[in-house]
C-alpha positions as MATLAB code, in Angstrom:
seq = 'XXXXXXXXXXXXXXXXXXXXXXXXXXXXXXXXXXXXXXXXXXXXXXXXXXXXXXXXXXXXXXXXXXXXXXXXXXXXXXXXXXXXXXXXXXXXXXXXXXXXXXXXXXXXXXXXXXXXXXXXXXXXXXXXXXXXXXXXXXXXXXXXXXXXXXXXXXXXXXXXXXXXXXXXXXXXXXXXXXXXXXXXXXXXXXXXXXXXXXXXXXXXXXXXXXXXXXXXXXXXXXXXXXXXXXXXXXXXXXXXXXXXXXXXXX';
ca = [
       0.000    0.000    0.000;
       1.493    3.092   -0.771;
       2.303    5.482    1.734;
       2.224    9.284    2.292;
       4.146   11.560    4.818;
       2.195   14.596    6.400;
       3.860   18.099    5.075;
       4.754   20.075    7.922;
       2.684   23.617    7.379;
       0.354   24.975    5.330;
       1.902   26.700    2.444;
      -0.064   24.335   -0.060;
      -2.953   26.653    0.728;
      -1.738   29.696    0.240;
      -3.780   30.313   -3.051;
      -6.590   29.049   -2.056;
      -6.556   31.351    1.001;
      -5.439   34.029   -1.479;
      -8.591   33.218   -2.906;
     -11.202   33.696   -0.477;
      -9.822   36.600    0.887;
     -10.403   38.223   -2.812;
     -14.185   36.558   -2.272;
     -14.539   38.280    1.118;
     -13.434   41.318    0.261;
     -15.430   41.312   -3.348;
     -18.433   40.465   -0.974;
     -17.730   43.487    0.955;
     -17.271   46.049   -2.089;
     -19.756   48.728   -3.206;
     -19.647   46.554   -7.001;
     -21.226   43.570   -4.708;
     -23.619   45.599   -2.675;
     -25.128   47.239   -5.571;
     -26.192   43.830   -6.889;
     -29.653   41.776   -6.591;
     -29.817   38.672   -4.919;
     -30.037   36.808   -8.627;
     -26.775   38.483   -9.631;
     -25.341   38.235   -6.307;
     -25.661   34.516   -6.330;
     -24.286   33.785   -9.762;
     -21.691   35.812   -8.975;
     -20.987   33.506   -5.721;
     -21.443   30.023   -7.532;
     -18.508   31.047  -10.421;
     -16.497   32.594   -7.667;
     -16.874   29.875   -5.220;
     -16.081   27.069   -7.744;
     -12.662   28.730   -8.194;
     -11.995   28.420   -4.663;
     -12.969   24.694   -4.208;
     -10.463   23.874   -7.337;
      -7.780   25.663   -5.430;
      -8.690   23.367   -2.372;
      -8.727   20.730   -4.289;
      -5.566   21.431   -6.096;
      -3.571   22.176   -2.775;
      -4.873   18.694   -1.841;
      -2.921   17.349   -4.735;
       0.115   19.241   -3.818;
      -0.221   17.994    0.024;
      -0.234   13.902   -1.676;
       2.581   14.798   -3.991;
       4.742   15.968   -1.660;
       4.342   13.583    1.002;
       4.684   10.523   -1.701;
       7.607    8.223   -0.347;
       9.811    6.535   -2.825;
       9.351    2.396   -2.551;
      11.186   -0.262   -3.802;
       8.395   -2.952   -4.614;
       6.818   -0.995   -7.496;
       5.588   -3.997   -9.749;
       3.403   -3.503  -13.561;
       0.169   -5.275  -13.808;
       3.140   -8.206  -15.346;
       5.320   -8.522  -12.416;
       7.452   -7.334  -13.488;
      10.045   -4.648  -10.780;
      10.384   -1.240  -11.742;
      13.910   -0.149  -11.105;
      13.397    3.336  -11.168;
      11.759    6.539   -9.813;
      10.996    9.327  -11.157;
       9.539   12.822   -9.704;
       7.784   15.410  -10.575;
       5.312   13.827  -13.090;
       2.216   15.631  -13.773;
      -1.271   15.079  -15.818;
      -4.488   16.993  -15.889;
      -7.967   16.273  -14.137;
     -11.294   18.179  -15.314;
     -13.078   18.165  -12.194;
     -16.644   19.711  -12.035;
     -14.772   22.934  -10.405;
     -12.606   22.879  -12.833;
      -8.971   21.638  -14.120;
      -6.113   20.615  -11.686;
      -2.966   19.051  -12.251;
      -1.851   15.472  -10.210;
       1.887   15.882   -9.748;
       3.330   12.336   -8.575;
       5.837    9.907   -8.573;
       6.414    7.535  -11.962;
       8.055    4.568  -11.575;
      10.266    3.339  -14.655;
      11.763    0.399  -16.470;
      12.881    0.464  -19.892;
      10.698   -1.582  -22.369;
       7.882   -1.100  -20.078;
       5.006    1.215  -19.293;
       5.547    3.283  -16.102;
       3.617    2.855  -13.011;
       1.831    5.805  -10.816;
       0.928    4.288   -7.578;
      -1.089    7.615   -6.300;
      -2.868    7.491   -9.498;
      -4.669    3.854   -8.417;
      -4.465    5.402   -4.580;
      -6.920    8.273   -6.096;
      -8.826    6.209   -8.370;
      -7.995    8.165  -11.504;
      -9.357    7.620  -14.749;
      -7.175    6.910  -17.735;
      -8.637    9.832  -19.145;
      -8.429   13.389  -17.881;
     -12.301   14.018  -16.540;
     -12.869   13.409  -13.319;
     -15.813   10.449  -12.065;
     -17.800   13.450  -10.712;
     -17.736   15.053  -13.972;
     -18.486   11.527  -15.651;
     -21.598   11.371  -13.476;
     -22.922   14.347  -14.094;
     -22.277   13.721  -17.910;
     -24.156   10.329  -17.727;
     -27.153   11.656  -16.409;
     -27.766   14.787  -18.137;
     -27.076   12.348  -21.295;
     -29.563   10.260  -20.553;
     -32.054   12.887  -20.353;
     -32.149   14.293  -23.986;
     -29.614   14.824  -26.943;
     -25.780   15.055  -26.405;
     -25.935   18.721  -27.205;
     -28.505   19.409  -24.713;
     -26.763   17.689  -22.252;
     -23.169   19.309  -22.616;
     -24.797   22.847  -22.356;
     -26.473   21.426  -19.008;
     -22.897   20.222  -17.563;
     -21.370   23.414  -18.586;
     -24.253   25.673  -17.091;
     -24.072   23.251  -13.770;
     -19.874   23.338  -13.356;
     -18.940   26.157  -15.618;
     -16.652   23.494  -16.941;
     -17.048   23.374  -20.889;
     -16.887   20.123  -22.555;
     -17.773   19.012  -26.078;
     -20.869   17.166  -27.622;
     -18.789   14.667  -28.673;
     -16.631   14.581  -25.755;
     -19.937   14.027  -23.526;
     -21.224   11.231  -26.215;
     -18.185    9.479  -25.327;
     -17.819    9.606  -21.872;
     -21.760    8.690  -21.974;
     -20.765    5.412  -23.577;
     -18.133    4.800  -21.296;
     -20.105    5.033  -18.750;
     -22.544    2.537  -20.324;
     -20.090    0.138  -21.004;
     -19.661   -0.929  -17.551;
     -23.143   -1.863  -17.152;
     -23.710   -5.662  -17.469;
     -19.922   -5.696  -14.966;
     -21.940   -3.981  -12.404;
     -24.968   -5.971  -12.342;
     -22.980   -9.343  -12.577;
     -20.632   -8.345   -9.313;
     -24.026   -7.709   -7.378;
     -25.526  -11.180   -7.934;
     -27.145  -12.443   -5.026;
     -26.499  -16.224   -3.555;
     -29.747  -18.094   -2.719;
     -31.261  -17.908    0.193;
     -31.149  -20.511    3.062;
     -33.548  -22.987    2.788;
     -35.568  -21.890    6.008;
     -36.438  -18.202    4.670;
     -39.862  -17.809    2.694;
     -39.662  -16.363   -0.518;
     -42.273  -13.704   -0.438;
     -43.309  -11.677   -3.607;
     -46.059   -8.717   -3.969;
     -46.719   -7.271   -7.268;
     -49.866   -5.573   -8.680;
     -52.061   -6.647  -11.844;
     -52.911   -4.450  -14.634;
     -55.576   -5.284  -16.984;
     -54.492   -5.180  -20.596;
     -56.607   -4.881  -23.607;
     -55.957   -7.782  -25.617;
     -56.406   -9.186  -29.490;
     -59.866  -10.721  -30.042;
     -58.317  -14.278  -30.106;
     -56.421  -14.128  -27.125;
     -59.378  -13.095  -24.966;
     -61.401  -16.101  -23.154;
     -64.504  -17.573  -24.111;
     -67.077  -15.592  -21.386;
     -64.670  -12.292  -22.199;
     -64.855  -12.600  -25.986;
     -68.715  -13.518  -25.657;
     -69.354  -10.067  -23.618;
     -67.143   -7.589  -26.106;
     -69.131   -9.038  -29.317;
     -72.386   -7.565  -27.411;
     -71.229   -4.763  -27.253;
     -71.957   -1.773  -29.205;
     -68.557   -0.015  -31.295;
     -68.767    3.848  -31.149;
     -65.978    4.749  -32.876;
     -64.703    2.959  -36.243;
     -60.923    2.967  -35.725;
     -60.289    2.535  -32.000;
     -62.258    2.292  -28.568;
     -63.413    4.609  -26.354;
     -62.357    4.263  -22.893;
     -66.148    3.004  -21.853;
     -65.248    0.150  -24.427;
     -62.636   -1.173  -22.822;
     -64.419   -3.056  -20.772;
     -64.748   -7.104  -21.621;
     -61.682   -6.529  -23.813;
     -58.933   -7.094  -21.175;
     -57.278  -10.169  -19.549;
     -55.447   -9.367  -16.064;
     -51.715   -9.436  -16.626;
     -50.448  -12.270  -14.070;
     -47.103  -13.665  -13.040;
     -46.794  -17.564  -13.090;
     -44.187  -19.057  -10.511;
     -42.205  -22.357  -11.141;
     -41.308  -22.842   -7.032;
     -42.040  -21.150   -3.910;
     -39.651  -21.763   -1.264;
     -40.871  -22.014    2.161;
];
């Protein structure tokens, strides 16, 4: 497991303390007071995203600099990587914005080098953040790609592409039938009843599929309308939709 060492100070915060004193004293300004609570807000929610990036960045910095160099750094082959490297750095588009994870590569020649903090964060291969994924997935799955990159945009001020969303939509997608397998449920023990509760609906069915007493009562009745029933109609025409079970435990 890899390990970190706590920084002595604070310094990693400096901007983002840089940052909220420029909020505060914004907030205190005649340009702020003259402002409705609608402007006033908006105002806040751009401003305040800049200031949780710079948290999140100095975060970064804290794990970077407390990374300890190890000696048991191993590829997904086996394979011992020799060497270390600092100072390695790649981009994350989180919903507040972009930051930059500065860590520790370990190398071997002929082979691809290893980031431990990368797994220790949970980093994608791929620059945007899970949070942002998230958000992309379900404003995706609302309406059109377009639609839904103007929503994450609006939401995070971060601005990402249609076809940059359509992607990360069918990333997210992909991992679907993974998910569901890995939450399979073993059977239950042989002394716990197997209960289920479900409600019937009554659908309107095709003249040959009703039965005989049903399909006796809708020829009797009278058709008011020449292409389709009204709802009045409807009655003598459905069969209830049931659920037939092989086994019941008890």
């Amino acid at each position: 497991m890899q390990e970190y060492v706590a920084v002595p100070g604070d310094g990693a915060f400096t901007q983002a303390r840089e940052c909220y004193a420029e909020l505060e004293d914004w907030l205190a300004s005649e340009d702020a007071a003259g402002l409705q609570h609608a402007e006033l807000e908006e105002q806040l929610d751009a401003r305040g995203r800049e200031l949780l990036r710079r948290l999140f960045q100095a975060r970064l910095g804290l794990l970077a600099a407390g990374e300890v160099r190890r000696h048991d750094v191993t590829g997904e082959e086996g394979v011992l990587r020799t060497r270390a490297e600092k100072g390695r750095s790649r981009p994350l588009v989180t919903k507040f914005g972009q930051v930059t994870v500065t860590r520790m590569a370990y190398r071997r020649p002929g082979r691809p080098d290893v980031h431990p903090l990368d797994a220790a964060l949970n980093l994608p291969e791929e620059k945007h953040s899970h949070g942002l994924r998230k958000l992309a997935a379900i404003e995706a799955a609302r309406g059109s790609h377009e639609a839904a990159a103007a929503a994450v945009t609006r939401a995070t001020g971060v601005k990402i592409g249609k076809r940059q969303l359509e992607e990360l939509a069918r990333r997210a997608a992909a991992h679907v039938d993974a998910f569901y397998l890995s939450r399979l449920v073993s059977p239950a023990p042989d002394d716990h009843a197997l209960v289920l509760t479900f409600d019937g609906k009554g659908i309107v069915m095709r003249p040959g599929a009703l039965r005989p007493a049903t399909a006796k009562a809708a020829a009797a009745a009278q058709i008011k309308l020449a292409t389709r029933l009204s709802p009045g109609e409807k009655n003598g025409r459905k069969r209830m939709a049931v659920m037939r079970i092989s086994a019941l435990r008890t």
